[in-house]
C-alpha positions, -999 to 999 in steps of 0.1 A, spaced: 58 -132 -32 26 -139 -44 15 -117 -78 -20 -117 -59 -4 -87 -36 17 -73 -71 -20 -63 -82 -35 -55 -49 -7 -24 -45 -15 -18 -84 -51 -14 -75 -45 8 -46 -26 28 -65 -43 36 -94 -72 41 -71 -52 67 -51 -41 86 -80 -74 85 -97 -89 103 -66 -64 126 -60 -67 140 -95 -101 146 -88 -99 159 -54 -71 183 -71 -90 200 -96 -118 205 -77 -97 226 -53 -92 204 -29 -54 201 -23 -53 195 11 -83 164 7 -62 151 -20 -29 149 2 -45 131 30 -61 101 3 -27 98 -7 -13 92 26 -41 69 34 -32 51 4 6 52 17 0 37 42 -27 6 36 2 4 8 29 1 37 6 -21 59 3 -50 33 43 -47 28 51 -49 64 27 -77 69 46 -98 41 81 -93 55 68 -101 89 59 -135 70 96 -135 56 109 -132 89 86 -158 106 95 -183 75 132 -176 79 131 -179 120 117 -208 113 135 -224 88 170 -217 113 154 -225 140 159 -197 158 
């Protein structure tokens, strides 16, 4: 695992969090629920795309 992705997930997060406080307290609950999905799932994308390299690499390395 590359600590490149570690602080790309960080990023997102932080990002998501920051903009659903502010979406929050400006009344805008249901704004602030849909970033973070969104953020769930770019989050989920990047993690499926490295255990889809996992399972390449192992295919790969049994010959299967």
């Amino acid at each position: 695992m590359d600590v490149d992705l570690i602080f790309r997930i960080a990023a997102v997060g932080i990002l998501v969090s920051v903009l659903n406080q502010v979406l929050a307290r400006s009344g805008r609950e249901e704004q602030a629920t849909m970033v973070t999905l969104a953020g769930l799932v770019v989050v989920l994308m990047m993690v499926v795309r490295q255990i889809s390299d996992l399972f390449r690499l192992v295919k790969d390395l049994f010959g299967l």
